[in-house]
C-alpha positions in Angstrom: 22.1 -0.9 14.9 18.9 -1.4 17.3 16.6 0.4 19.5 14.1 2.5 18.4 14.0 6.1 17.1 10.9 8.3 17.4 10.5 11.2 15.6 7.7 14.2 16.7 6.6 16.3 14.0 4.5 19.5 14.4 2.9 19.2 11.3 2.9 16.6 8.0 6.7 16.9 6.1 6.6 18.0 2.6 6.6 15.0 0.4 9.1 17.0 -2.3 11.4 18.3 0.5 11.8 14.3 1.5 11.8 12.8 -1.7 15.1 13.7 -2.9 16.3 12.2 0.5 14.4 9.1 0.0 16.2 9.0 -3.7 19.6 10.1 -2.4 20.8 8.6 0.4 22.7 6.0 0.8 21.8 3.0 2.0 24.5 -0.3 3.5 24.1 -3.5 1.6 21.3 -5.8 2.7 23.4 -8.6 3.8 24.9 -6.3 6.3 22.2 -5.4 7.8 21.9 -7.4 11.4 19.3 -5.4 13.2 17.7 -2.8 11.7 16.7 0.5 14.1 12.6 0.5 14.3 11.5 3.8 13.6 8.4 6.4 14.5 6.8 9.1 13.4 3.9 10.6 14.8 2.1 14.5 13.9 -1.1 14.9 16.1 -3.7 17.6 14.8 -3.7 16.6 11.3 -6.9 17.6 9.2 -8.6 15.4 6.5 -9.0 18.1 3.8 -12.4 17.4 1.8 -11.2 18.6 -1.5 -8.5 16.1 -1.0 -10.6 13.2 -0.1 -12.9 13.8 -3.5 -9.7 14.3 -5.7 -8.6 10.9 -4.4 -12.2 9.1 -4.4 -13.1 10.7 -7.9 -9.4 8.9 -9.3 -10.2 5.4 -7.8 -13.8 5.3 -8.6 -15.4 6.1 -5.5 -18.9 8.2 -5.1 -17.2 11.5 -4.3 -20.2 12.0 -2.0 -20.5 8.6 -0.3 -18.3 9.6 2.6 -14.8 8.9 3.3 -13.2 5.6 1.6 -11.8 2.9 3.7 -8.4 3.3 1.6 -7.8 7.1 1.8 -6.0 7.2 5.3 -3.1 5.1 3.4 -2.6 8.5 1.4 -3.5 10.9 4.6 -0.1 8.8 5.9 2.1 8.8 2.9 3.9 12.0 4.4 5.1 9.7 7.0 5.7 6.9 5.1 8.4 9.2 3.4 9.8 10.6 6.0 10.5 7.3 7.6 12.3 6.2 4.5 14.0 9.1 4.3 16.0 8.9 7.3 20.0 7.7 7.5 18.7 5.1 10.3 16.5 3.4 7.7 18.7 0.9 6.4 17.1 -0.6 3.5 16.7 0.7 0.1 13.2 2.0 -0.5 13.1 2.1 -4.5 14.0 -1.9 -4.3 11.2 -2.2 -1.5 8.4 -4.9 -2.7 4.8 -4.1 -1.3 3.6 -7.9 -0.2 0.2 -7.3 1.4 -1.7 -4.9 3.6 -4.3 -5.1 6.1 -6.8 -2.2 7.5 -9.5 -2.0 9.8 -11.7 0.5 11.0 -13.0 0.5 14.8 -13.9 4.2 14.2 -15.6 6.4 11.7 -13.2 9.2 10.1 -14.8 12.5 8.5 -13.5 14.9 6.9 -12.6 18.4 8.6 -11.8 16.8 11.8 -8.6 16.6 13.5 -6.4 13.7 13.8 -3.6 12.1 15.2 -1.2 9.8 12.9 1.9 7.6 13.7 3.5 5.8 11.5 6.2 3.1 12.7 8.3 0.8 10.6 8.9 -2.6 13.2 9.2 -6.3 12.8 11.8 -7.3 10.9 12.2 -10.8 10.1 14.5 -12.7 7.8 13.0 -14.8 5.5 14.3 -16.7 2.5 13.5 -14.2 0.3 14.8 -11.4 1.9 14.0 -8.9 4.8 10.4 -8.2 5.1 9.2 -5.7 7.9 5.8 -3.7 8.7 4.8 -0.5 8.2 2.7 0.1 10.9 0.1 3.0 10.7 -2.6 4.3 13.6 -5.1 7.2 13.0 -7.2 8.4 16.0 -8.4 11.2 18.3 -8.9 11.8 21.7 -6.9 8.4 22.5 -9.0 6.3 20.3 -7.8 4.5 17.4 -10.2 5.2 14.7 -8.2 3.6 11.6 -5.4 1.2 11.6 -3.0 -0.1 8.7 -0.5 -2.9 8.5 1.8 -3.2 5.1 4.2 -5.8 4.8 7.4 -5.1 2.4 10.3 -7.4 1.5 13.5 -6.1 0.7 14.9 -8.6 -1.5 18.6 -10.9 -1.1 21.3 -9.8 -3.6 21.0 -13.6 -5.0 17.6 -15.3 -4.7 17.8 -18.4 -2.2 18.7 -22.2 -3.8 14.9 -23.2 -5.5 16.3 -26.3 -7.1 16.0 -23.9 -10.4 12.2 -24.3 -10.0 10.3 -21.0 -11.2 8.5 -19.5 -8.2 4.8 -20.3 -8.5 2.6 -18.4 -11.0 -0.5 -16.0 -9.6 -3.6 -18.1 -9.3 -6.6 -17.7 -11.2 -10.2 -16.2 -10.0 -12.4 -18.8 -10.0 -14.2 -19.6 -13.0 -17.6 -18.8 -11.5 -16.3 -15.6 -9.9 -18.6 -12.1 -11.3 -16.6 -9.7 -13.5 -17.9 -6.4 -12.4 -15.6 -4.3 -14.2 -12.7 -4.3 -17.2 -10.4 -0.8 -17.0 -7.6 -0.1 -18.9 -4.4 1.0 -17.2 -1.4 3.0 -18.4 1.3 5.4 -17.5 -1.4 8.8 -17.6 -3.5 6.4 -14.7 -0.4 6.3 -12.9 0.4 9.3 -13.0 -3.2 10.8 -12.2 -3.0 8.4 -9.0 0.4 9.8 -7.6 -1.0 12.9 -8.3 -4.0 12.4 -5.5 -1.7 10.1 -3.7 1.9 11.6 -3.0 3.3 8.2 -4.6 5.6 9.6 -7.1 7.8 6.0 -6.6 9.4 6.5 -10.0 9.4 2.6 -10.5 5.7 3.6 -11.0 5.5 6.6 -14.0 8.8 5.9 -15.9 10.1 2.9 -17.9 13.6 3.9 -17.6 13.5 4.1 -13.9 11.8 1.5 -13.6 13.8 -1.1 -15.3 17.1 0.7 -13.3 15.6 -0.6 -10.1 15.3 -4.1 -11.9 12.0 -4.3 -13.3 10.8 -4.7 -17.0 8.7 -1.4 -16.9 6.9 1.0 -15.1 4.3 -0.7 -13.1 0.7 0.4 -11.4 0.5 1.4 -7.3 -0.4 -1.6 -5.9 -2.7 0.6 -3.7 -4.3 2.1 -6.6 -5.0 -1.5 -7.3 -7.0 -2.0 -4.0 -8.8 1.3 -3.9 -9.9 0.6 -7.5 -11.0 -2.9 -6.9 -13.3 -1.8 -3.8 -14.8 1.5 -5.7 -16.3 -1.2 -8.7 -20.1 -1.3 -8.3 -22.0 -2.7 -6.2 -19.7 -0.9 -3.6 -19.0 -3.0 -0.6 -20.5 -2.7 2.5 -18.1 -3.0 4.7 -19.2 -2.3 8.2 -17.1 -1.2 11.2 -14.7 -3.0 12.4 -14.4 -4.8 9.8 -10.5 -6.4 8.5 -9.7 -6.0 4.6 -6.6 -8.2 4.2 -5.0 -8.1 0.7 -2.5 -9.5 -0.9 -0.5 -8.6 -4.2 0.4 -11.2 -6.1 2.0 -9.6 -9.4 2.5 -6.2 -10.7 0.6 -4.6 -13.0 3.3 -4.3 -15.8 1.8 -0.8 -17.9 0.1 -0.5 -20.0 -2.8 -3.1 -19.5 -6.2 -4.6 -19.2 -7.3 -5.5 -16.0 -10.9 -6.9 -15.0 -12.3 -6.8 -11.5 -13.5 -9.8 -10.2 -15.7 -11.1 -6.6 -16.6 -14.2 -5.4 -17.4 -15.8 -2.0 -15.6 -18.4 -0.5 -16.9 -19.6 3.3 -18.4 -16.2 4.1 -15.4 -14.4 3.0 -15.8 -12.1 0.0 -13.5 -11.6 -2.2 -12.2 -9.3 -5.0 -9.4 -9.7 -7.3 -7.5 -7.6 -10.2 -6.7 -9.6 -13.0 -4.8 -9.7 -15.9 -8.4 -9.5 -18.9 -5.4 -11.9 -21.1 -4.4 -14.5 -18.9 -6.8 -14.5 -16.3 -3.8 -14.1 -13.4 -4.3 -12.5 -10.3 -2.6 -9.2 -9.6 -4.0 -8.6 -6.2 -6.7 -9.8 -3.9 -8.6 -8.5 -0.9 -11.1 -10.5 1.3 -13.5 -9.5 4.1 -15.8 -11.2 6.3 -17.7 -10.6 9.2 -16.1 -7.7 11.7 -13.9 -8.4 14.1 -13.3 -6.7 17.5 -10.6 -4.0 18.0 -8.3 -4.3 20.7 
């Protein structure tokens, strides 16, 4: 398969109308898969609904009235995430999918009420010897500007894991002993839950044990994106200015129910915050930031 696909929508699909086709269809066997079809999605017109936005802030831990959080155009996109996923040309499976890092900037400044333009585009795919990892691309903007932009790496894993000389792969790293706790939350399947709810990611490897564990995994385990909006909501709140990259990286899940602590240091200008296991001290994700960086 190649070539791209580009689908133009008139308005954003129905997550439960393309959930069961995410769920449902079938997918070939990753090692057959030679060159995967790159695929786009685009709805122009789309409005930030401000009930919405203070649902979703509220749940992560944001000041419902400090504005719009840098993470809630993720969720404003989900639609299209789906709906990507959901297509026959999408080769891989998207319950096996593994979320390995994200990275958003924002040259613009997004408010709700106004009208916006969103494509979503799933591109680069690269063998690796883990398995196939590609990009979710996302762009938000109006009036030909890009006002918000999103990059998520996942990895759909090999059937068999590549030869490691049957060495363990490396455990999480540790915050740094000096690093500030500035918050310890407890997580189970009701915070789950509550996030799908505000997020329209009802992944069942997330809010059921069974499922979860069918899709290989020992439980049901936390969005890694609740993870990140959680992390940045933990007073003192960030100031992030425009233009500014937040690269993150998730290390581990979060296997529910636990007890995570939020953690920031500053490494070389960079700041840097970091879930973490409150037992062993492991990192489950970390996000960094530094000084902004111009937008092409």
């Amino acid at each position: 398969m190649a070539g791209t696909l580009h689908l133009n929508l008139v308005k954003l699909p129905s997550v439960w109308a393309t959930y069961p086709r995410v769920l449902l269809t079938r997918r070939p066997s990753i090692s057959s898969v030679q060159n995967p079809q790159e695929i786009g999605v685009t709805v122009r017109g789309v409005r930030i609904d401000a009930g919405d936005v203070a649902r979703y802030s509220t749940m992560c831990g944001f000041d419902p009235a400090a504005g719009l959080p840098v993470t809630y155009p993720h969720v404003l996109a989900m639609p299209l995430h789906l709906k990507i996923f959901a297509q026959p040309a999408f080769a891989l499976r998207p319950m096996g999918l593994i979320h390995l890092s994200n990275t958003i900037e924002s040259p613009g400044t997004l408010e709700a009420g106004r009208h916006l333009d969103v494509s979503v585009s799933a591109c680069n795919y690269r063998r690796t010897d883990a398995g196939l990892a590609f990009d979710i691309t996302t762009n938000i903007g109006a009036d030909g500007e890009v006002l918000w932009r999103e990059t998520c790496v996942f990895l759909s894993r090999w059937p068999e894991p590549a030869e490691r000389g049957g060495a363990r792969p490396p455990r999480p790293p540790k915050a740094p002993k000096d690093a500030t706790e500035l918050a310890e939350i407890a997580v189970s399947l009701e915070t789950a839950w509550a996030y799908a709810r505000v997020s329209n990611d009802f992944n069942p490897i997330h809010l059921n044990d069974r499922a979860a564990r069918f899709f290989g995994l020992k439980g049901a385990i936390g969005h890694g994106m609740w993870s990140l909006a959680c992390s940045l909501a933990q007073a003192p709140v960030p100031a992030i200015p425009r233009g500014t990259r937040i690269e993150t990286q998730f290390l581990s899940p979060v296997q529910l129910p636990a007890r995570v602590a939020v953690k920031e240091w500053t490494v070389e200008g960079q700041t840097k915050r970091a879930l973490c296991d409150v037992r062993t001290g492991r990192v489950h994700m970390y996000a960094w930031w530094g000084e902004p960086v111009s937008s092409a």
